[in-house]
N, C-alpha and C positions, 0 to 999 in steps of 0.2 A: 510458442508464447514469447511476445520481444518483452516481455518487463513483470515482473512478479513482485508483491507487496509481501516479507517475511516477516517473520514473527516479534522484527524490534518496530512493529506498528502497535502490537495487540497491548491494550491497558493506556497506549499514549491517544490514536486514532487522530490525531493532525489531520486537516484536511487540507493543508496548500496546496496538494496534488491534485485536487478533484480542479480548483480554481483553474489551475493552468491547461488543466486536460481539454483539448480542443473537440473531443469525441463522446464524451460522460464513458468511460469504460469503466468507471468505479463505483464497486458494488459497497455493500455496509450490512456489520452485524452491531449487536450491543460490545465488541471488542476492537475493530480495527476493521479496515479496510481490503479490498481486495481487488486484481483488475482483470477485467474478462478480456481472455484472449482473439475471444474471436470481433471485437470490436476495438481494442489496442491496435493504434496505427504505427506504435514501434517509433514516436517521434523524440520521445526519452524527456520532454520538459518537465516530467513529474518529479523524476532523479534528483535534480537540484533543490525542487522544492521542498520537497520530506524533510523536517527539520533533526528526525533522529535514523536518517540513513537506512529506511524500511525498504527503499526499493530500488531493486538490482536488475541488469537483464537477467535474462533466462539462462543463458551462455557463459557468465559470471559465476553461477551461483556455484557455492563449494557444495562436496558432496554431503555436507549434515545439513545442507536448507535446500536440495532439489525437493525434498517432498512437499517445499512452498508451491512450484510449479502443479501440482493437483489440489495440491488445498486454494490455491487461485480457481482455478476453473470450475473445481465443483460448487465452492463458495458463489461466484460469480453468480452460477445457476439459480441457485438457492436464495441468493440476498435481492433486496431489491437498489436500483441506479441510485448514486447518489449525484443530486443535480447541482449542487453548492455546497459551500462551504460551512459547515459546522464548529461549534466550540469544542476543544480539543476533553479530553474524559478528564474528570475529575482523580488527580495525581500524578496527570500528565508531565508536569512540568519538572515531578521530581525523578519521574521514571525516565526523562531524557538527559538529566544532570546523571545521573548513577549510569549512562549508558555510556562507556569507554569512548575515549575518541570525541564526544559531545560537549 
């Protein structure tokens, strides 16, 4: 899997990433985002855009968020494509202010 969406997605769900995704690899629950691996082309322009630094490669990831890498794929399964860009969840703005580094 070249790019995983972790858990400093869920509560905010920013979609600048779906925008720039040239392939729709991102899926969607009522919490955040997620990217299916098997249509993820590994071009990484999602990285930059994520406003609260949700999405790492796969190869990055430390060993307390590799269980991001199955919660991406089965999520993926399960959720349906998101094809644009959405308004971010309601206390988004303040879940990225309290997010260190943000």
């Amino acid at each position: 899997m070249p790019y995983v969406v972790t858990d400093l997605c869920s509560g905010c769900r920013y979609t600048e990433c779906v925008s720039v995704c040239p392939v729709e690899c991102f899926h969607l629950d009522d919490q955040m985002t997620y990217i299916d691996p098997e249509t993820c082309i590994d071009c990484g322009g999602c990285v930059p855009a994520c406003p609260v630094g949700a999405i790492k490669p796969a190869h990055q990831l430390p060993p307390d968020k590799r269980m991001w890498i199955d919660i991406n794929r089965r999520r993926a399964a399960e959720t349906p494509v998101l094809t644009g860009r959405l308004p971010p969840l309601p206390g988004a703005d303040e879940r990225k202010r309290a997010i260190p580094g943000r």
